[in-house]
ROZA-218166 format. One record per atom (N, C-alpha, C, CB): x, y, z; residue in one letter. Coordinates in pm, whole numbers, plus 50000, padded with zeros to 5 digits. Glycine has a CB too. Layout:
BEGIN
XYZa;...
***
This chain:
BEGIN
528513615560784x;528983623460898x;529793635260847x;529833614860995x;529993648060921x;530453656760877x;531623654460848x;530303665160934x;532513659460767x;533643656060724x;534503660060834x;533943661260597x;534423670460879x;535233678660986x;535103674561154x;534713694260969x;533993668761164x;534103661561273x;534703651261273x;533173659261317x;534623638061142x;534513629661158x;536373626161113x;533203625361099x;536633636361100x;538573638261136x;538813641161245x;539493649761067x;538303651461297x;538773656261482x;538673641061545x;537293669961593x;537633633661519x;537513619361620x;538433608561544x;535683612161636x;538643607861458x;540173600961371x;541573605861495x;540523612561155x;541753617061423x;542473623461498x;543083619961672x;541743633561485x;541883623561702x;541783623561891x;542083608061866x;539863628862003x;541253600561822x;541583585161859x;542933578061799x;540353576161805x;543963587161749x;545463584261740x;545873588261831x;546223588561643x;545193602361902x;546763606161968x;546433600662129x;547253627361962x;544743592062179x;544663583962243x;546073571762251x;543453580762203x;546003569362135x;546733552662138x;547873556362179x;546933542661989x;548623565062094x;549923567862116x;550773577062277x;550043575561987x;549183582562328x;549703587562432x;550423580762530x;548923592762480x;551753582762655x;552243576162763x;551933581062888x;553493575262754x;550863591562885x;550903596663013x;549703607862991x;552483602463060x;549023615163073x;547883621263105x;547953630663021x;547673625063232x;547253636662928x;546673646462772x;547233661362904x;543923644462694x;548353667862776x;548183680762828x;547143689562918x;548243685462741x;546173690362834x;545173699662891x;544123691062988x;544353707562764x;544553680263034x;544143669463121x;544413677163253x;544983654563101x;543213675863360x;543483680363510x;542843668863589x;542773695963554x;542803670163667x;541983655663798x;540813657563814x;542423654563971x;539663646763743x;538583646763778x;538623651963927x;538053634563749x;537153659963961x;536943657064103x;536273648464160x;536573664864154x;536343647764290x;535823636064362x;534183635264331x;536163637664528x;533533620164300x;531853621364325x;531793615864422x;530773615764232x;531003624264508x;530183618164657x;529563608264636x;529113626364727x;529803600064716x;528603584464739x;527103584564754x;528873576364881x;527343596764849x;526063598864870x;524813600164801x;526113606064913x;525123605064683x;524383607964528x;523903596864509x;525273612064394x;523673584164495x;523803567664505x;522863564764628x;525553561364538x;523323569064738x;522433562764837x;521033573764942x;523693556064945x;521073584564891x;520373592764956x;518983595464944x;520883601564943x;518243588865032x;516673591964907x;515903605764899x;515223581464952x;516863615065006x;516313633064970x;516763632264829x;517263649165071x;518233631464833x;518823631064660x;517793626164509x;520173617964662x;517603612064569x;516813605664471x;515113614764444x;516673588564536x;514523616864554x;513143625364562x;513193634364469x;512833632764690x;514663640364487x;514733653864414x;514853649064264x;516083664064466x;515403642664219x;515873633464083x;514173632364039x;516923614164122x;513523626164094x;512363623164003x;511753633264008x;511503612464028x;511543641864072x;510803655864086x;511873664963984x;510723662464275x;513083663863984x;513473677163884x;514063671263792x;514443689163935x;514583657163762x;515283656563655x;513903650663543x;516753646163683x;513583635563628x;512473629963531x;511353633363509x;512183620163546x;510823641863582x;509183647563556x;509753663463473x;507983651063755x;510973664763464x;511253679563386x;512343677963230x;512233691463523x;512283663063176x;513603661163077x;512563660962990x;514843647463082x;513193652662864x;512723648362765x;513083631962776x;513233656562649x;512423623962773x;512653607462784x;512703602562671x;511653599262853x;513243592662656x;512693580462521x;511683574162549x;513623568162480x;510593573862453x;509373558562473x;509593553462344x;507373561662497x;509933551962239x;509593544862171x;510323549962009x;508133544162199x;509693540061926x;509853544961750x;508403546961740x;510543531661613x;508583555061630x;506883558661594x;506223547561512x;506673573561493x;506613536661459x;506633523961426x;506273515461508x;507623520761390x;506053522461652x;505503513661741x;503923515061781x;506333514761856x;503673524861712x;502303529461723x;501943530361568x;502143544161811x;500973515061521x;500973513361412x;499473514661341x;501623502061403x;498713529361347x;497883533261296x;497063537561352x;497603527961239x;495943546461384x;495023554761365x;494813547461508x;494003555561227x;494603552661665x;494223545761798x;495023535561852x;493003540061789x;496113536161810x;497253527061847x;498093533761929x;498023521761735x;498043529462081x;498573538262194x;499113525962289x;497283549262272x;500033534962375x;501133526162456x;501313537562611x;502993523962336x;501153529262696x;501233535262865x;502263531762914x;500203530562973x;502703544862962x;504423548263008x;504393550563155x;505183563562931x;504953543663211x;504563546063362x;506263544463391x;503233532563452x;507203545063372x;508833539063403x;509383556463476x;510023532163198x;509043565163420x;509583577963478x;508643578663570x;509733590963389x;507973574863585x;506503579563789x;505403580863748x;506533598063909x;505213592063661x;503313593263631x;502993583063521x;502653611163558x;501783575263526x;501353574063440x;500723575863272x;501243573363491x;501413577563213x;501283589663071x;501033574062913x;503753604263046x;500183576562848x;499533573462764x;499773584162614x;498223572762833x;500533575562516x;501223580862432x;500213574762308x;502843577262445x;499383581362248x;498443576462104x;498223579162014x;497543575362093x;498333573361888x;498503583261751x;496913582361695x;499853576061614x;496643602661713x;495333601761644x;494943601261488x;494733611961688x;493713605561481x;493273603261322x;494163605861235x;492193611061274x;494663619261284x;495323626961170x;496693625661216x;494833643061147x;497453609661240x;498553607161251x;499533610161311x;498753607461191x;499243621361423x;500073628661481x;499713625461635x;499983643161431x;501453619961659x;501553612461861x;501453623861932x;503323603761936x;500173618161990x;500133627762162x;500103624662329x;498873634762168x;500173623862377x;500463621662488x;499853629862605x;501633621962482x;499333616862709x;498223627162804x;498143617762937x;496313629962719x;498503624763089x;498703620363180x;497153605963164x;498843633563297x;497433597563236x;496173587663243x;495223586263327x;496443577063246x;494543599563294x;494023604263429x;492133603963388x;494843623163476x;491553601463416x;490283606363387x;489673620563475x;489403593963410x;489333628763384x;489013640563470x;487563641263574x;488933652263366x;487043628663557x;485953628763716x;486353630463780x;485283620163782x;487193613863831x;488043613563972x;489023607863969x;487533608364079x;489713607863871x;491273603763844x;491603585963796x;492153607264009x;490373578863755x;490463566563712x;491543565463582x;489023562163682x;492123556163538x;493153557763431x;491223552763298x;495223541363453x;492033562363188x;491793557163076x;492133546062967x;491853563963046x;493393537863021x;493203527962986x;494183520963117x;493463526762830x;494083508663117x;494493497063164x;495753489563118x;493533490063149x;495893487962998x;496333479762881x;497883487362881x;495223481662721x;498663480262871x;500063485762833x;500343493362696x;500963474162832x;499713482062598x;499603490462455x;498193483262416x;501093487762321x;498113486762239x;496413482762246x;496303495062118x;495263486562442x;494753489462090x;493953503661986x;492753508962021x;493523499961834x;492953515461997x;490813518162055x;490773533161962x;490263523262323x;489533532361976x;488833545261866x;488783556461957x;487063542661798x;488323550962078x;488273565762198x;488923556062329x;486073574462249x;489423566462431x;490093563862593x;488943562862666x;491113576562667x;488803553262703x;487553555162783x;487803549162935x;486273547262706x;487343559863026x;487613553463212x;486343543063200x;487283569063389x;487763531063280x;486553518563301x;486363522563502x;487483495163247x;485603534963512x;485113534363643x;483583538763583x;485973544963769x;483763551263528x;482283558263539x;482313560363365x;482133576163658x;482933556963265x;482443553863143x;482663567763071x;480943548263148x;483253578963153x;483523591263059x;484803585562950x;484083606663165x;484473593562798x;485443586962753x;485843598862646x;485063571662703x;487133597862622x;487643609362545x;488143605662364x;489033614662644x;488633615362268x;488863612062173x;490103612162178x;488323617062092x;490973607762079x;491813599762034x;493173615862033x;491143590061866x;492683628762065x;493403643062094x;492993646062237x;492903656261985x;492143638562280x;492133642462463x;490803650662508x;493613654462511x;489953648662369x;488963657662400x;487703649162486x;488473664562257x;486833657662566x;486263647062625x;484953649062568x;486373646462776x;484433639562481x;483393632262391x;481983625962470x;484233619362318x;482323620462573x;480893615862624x;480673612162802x;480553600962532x;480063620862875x;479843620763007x;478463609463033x;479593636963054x;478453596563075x;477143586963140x;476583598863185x;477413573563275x;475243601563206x;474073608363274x;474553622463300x;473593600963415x;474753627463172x;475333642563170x;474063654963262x;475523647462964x;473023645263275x;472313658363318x;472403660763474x;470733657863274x;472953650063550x;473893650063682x;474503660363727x;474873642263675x;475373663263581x;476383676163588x;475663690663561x;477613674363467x;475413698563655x;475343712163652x;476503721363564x;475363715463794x;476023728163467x;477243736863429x;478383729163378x;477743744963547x;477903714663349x;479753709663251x;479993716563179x;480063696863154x;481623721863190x;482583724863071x;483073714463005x;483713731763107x;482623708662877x;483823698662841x;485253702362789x;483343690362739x;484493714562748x;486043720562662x;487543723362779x;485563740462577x;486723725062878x;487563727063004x;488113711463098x;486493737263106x;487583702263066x;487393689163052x;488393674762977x;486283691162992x;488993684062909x;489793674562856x;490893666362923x;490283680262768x;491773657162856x;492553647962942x;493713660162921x;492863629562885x;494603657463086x;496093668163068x;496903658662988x;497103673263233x;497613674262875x;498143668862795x;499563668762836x;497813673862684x;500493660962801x;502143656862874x;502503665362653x;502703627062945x;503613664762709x;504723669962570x;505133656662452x;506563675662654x;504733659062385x;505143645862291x;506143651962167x;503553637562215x;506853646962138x;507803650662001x;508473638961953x;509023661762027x;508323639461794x;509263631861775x;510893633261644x;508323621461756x;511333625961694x;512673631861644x;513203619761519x;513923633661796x;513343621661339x;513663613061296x;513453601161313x;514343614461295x;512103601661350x;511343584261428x;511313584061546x;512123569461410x;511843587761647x;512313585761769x;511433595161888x;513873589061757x;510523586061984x;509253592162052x;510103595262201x;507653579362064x;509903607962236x;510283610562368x;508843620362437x;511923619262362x;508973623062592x;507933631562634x;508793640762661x;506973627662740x;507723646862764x;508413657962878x;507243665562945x;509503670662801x;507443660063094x;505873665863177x;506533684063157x;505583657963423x;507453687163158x;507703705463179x;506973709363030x;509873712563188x;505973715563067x;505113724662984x;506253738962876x;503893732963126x;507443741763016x;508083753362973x;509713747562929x;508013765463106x;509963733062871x;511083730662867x;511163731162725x;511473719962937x;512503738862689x;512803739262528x;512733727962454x;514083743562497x;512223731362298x;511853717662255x;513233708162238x;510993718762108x;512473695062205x;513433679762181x;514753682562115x;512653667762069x;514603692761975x;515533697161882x;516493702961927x;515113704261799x;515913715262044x;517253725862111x;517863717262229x;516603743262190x;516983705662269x;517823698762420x;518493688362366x;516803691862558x;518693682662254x;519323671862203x;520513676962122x;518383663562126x;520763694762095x;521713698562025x;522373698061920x;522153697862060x;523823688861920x;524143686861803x;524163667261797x;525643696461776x;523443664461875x;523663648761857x;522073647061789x;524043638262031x;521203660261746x;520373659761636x;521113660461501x;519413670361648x;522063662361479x;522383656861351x;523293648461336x;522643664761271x;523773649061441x;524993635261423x;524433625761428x;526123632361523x;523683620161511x;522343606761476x;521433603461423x;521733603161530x;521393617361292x;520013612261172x;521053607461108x;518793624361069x;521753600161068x;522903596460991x;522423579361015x;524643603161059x;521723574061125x;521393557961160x;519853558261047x;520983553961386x;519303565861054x;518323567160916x;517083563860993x;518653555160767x;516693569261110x;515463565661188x;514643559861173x;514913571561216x;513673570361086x;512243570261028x;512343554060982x;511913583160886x;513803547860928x;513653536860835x;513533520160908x;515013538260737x;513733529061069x;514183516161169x;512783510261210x;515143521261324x;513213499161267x;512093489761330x;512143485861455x;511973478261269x;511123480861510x;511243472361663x;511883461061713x;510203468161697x;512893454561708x;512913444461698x;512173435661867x;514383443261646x;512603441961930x;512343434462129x;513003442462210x;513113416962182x;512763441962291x;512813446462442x;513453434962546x;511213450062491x;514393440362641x;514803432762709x;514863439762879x;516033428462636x;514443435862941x;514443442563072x;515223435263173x;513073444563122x;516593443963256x;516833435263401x;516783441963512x;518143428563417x;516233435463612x;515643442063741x;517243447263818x;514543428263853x;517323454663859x;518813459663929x;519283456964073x;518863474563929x;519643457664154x;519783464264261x;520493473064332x;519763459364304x;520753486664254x;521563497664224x;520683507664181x;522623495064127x;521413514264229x;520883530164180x;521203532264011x;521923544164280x;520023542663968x;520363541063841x;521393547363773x;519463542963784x;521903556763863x;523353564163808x;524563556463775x;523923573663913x;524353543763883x;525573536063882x;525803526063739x;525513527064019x;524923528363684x;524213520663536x;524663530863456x;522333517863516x;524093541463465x;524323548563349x;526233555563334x;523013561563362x;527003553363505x;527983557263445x;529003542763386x;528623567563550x;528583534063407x;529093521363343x;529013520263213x;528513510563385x;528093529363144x;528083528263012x;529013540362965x;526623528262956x;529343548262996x;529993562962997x;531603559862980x;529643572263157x;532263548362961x;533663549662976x;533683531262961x;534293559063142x;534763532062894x;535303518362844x;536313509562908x;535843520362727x;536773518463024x;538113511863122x;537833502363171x;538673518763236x;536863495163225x;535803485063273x;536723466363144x;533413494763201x;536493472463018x;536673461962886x;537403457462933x;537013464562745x;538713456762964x;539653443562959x;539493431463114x;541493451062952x;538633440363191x;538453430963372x;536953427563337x;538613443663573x;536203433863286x;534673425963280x;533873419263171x;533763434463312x;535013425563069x;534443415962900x;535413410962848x;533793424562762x;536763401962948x;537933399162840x;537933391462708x;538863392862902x;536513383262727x;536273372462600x;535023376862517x;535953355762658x;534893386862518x;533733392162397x;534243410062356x;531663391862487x;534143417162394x;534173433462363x;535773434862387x;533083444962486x;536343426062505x;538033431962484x;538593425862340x;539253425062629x;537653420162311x;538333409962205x;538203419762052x;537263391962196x;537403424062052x;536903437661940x;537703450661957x;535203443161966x;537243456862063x;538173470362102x;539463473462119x;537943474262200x;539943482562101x;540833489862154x;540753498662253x;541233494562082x;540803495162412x;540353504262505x;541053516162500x;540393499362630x;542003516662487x;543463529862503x;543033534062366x;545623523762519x;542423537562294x;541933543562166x;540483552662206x;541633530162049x;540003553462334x;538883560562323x;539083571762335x;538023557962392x;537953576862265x;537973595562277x;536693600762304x;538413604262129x;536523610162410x;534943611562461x;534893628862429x;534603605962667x;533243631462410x;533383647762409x;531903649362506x;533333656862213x;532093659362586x;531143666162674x;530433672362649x;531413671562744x;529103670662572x;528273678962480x;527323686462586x;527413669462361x;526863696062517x;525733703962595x;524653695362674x;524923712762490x;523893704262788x;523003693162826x;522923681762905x;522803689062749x;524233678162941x;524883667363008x;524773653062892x;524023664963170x;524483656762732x;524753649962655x;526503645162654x;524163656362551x;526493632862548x;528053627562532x;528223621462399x;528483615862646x;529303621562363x;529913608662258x;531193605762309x;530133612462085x;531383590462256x;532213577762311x;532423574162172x;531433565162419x;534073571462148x;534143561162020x;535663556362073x;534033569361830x;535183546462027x;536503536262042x;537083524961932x;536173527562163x;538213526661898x;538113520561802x;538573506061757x;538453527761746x;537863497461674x;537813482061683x;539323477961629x;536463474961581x;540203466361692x;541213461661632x;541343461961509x;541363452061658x;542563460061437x;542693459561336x;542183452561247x;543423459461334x;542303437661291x;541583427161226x;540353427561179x;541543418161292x;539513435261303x;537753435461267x;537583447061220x;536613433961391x;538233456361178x;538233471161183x;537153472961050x;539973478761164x;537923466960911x;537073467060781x;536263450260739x;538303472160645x;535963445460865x;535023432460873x;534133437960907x;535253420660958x;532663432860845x;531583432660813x;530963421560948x;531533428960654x;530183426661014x;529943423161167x;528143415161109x;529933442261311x;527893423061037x;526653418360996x;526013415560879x;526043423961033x;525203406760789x;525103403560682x;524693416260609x;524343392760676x;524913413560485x;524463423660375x;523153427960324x;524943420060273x;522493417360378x;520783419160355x;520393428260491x;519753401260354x;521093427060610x;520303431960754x;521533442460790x;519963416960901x;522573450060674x;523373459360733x;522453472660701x;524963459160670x;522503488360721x;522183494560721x;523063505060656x;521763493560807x;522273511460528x;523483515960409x;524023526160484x;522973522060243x;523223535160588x;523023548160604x;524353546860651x;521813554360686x;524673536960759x;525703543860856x;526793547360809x;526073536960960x;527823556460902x;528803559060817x;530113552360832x;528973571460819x;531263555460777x;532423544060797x;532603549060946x;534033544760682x;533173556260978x;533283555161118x;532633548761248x;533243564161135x;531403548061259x;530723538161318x;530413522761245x;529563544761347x;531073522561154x;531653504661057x;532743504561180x;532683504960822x;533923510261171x;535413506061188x;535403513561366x;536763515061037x;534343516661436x;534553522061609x;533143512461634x;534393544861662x;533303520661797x;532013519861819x;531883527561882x;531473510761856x;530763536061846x;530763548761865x;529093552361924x;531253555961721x;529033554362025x;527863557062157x;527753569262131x;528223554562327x;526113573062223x;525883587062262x;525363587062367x;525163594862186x;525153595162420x;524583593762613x;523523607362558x;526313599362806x;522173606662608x;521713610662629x;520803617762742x;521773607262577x;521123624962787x;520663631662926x;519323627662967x;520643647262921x;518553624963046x;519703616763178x;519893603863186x;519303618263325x;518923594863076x;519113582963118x;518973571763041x;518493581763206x;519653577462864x;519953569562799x;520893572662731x;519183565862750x;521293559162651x;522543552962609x;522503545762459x;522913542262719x;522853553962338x;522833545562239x;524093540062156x;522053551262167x;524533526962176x;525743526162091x;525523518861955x;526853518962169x;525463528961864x;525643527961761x;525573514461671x;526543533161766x;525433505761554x;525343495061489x;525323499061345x;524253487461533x;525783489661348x;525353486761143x;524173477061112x;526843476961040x;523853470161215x;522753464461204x;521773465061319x;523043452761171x;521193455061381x;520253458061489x;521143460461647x;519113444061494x;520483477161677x;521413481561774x;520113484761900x;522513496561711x;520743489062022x;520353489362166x;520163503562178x;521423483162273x;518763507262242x;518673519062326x;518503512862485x;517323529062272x;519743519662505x;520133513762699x;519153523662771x;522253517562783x;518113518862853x;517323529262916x;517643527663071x;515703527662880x;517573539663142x;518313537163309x;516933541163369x;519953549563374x;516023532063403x;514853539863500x;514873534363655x;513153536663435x;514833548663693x;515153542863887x;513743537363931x;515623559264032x;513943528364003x;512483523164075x;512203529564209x;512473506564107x;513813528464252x;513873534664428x;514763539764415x;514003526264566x;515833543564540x;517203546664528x;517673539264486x;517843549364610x;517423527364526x;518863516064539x;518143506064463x;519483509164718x;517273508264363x;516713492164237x;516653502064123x;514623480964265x;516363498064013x;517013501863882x;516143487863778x;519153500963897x;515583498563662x;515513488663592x;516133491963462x;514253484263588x;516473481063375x;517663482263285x;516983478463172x;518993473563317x;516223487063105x;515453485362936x;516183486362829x;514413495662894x;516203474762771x;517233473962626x;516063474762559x;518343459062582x;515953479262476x;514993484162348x;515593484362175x;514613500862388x;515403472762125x;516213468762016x;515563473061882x;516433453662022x;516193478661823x;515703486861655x;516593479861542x;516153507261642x;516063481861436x;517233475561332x;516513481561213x;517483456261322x;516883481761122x;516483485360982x;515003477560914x;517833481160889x;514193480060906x;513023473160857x;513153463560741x;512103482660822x;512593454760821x;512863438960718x;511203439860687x;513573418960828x;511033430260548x;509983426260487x;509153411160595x;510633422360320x;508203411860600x;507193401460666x;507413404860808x;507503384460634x;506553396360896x;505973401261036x;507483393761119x;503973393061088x;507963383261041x;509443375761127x;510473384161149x;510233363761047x;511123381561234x;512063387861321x;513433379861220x;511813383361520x;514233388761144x;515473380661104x;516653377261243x;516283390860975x;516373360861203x;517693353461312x;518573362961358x;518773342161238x;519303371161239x;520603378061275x;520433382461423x;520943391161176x;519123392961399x;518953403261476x;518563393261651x;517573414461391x;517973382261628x;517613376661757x;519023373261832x;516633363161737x;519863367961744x;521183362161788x;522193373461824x;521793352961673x;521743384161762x;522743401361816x;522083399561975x;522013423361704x;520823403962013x;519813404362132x;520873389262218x;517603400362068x;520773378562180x;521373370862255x;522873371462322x;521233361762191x;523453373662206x;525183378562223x;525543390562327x;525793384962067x;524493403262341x;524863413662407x;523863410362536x;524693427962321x;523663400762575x;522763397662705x;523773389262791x;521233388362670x;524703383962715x;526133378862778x;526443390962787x;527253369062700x;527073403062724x;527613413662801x;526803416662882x;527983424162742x;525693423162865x;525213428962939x;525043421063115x;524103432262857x;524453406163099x;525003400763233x;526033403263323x;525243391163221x;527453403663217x;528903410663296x;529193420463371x;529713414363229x;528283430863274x;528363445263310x;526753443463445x;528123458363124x;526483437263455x;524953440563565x;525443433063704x;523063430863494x;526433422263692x;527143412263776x;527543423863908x;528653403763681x;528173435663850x;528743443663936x;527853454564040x;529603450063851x;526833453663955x;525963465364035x;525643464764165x;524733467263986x;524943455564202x;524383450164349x;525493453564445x;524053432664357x;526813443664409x;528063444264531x;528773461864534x;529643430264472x;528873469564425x;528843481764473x;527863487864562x;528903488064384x;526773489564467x;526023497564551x;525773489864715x;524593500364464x;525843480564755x;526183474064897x;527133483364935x;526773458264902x;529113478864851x;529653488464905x;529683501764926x;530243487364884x;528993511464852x;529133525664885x;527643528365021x;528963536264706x;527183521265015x;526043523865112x;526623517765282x;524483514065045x;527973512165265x;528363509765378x;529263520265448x;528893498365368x;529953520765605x;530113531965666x;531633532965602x;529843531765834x;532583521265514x;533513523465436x;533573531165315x;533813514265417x;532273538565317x;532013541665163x;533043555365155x;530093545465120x;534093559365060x;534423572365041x;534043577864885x;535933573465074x;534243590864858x;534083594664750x;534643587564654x;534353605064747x;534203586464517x;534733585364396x;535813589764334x;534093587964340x;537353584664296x;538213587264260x;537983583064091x;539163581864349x;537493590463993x;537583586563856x;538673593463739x;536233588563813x;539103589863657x;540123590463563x;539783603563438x;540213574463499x;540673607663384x;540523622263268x;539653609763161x;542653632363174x;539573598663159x;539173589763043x;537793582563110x;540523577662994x;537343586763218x;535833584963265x;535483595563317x;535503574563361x;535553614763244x;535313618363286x;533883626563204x;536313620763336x;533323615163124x;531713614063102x;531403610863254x;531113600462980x;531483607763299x;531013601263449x;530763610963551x;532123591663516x;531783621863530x;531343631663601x;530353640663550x;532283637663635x;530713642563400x;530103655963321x;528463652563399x;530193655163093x;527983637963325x;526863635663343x;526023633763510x;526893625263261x;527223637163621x;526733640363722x;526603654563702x;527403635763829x;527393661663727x;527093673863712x;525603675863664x;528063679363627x;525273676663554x;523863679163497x;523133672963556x;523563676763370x;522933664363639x;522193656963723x;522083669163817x;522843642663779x;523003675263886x;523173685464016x;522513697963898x;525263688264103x;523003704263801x;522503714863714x;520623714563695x;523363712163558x;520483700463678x;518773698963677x;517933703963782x;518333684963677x;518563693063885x;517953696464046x;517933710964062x;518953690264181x;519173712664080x;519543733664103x;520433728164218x;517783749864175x;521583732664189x;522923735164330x;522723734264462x;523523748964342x;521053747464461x;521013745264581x;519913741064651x;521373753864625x;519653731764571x;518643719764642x;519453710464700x;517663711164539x;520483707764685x;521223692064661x;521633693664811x;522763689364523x;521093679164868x;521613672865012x;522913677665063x;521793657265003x;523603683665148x;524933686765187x;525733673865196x;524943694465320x;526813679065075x;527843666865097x;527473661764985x;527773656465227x;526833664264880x;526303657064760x;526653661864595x;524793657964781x;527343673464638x;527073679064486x;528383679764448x;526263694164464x;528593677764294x;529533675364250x;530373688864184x;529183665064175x;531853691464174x;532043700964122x;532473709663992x;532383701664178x;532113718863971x;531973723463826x;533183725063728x;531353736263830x;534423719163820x;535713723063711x;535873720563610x;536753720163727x;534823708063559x;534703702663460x;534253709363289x;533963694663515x;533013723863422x;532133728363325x;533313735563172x;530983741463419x;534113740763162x;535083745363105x;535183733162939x;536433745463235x;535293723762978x;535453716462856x;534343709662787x;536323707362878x;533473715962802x;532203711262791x;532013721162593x;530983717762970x;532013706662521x;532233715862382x;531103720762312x;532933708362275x;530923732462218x;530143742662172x;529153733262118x;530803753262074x;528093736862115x;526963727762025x;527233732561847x;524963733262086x;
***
């Protein structure tokens, strides 16, 4: 980690502990509307401008393991089919067949040499080209070249597979900023799959993603696992471009220079600072990575409706030798499914309460005010003035929002 950053967050996370009262240049979050949570103009607009126009996570490129080895993404709305062709390079293409819109494949993941629609048997190559029409002489004047499957945005970043349906959105590199180099430091390319964990919600997915955004929650909802590690009054958050974030907080004394995970399944790359914190990144809009020395979590927030949510843990770790899954890593997956239960316990009975006629705005703290940043960019995506009256959040925030 840079040397110079990785003092400013030393730093900040002393004069956290020691503070008695609200940080100088500290002002009052503003209020978030409820409404944002329960509105389904709001939500319409969310999948139309935030998720059909970001960059998402699908995957490690380790998950697509050779030459026709493809995986179907349907969690952001369209159906999109992500496949690595001959020449090794992931592409990605709505799942559409260009007759009459049959999907080209079926299969969640899988290999095949060509996509082929199981309606009428047109089938394409492994780049989207379309290769073979049943009873081509049917067709008057086919273009195939004009014919191909639509292609969606594929990139990948230090291992790490995201899309993006916007044809005109800056690439992965310029929207991820500077948490492109602060997170090749976990050593990507070198990571593996370990499992997937999914929980069905009944909450909106904002209310997920700002639960991960701020640590004040630790001592009332994890007193016997994470309060037991942390230091909550030690966190220090920064408001990165993008409605990006970082979170670090730092571990008691006791566990501070303890070794959390064995020596065969730790990971050399990381650096001391994420040894002795724990140190997250939020990624716009709807993931969450906190950091490990060994097998760690990508928190994924995908809305189903307004008010259901599904909650994708997606587990990576450093690549082990043979097809077995090392214990460690199954028993990490087990341990954070007790948190994670804690933290999911709450969702349902909020979102009940803010959808009731008691519901008022959001009163949040200078130390959850990731919570707002990352509304804001939620309202910045949509555009200001799309947003439902009574819904949009306000920009006083924009000011501390630090340089990439």
């Amino acid at each position: 980690m840079d040397a110079t950053l990785e003092s400013t967050i030393r730093a900040r996370i002393e004069t956290e502990k020691s503070r008695t009262e609200p940080p100088a240049d500290a002002v009052a979050v503003p209020l978030i509307p409820t409404g944002r949570y329960t509105d389904p103009a709001f939500h319409a607009l969310e999948k139309e401008r935030v998720f059909a126009r970001t960059w998402l996570f699908v995957g490690h490129e380790s998950e697509w393991d050779g030459t026709g080895a493809y995986r179907l993404m349907t969690r952001s709305g369209a159906p999109i089919v992500v496949v690595r062709g001959a020449d090794q390079v992931l592409r990605a293409f709505y799942n559409s067949c260009r007759h009459r819109g049959a999907p080209v494949t079926r299969d969640d993941c899988g290999t095949a040499r060509r996509l082929t629609c199981q309606y009428h048997s047109w089938s394409y190559g492994l780049d989207g080209e379309l290769l073979a029409v049943p009873d081509a002489r049917s067709f008057a004047e086919l273009d195939r070249d004009a014919l191909a499957l639509v292609p969606v945005r594929c990139e990948v970043w230090d291992g790490w597979v995201f899309i993006n349906e916007d044809a005109g959105a800056p690439s992965l590199i310029e929207f991820l900023g500077p948490l492109a180099t602060q997170m090749s430091e976990i050593n990507g390319p070198a990571m593996r799959a370990v499992g997937t964990q999914v929980h069905h919600l009944a909450c909106n997915w904002k209310l997920m993603v700002d639960a991960f955004l701020e640590v004040y929650h630790v001592r009332t909802v994890h007193p016997d696992n994470a309060a037991l590690l942390y230091n909550d009054q030690s966190v220090t958050v920064s408001m990165l471009p993008n409605g990006h974030s970082r979170l670090s907080v730092e571990k008691h004394d006791m566990f501070r220079d303890m070794p959390l995970v064995s020596e065969e399944n730790d990971n050399p790359a990381v650096p001391l600072l994420w040894r002795q914190t724990s140190t997250s990144y939020g990624i716009f809009p709807n993931l969450v990575i906190p950091m490990d020395t060994g097998a760690f979590t990508f928190l994924c927030m995908w809305p189903t409706s307004d008010t259901t949510t599904d909650l994708e843990l997606r587990w990576y770790a450093p690549a082990w030798a043979g097809d077995e899954v090392p214990q460690e890593h199954l028993d990490r997956m087990e341990l954070f499914a007790t948190v994670m239960a804690q933290d999911t316990a709450n969702m349902a009975p909020i979102q009940a309460s803010i959808s009731s006629p008691g519901a008022r705005p959001f009163q949040i703290g200078w130390h959850e005010r990731l919570i707002h940043h990352f509304q804001r960019a939620v309202d910045l995506a949509i555009g200001p003035e799309r947003l439902p009256a009574g819904t949009a959040v306000s920009d006083a925030l924009d000011r501390f929002v630090e340089p990439a």
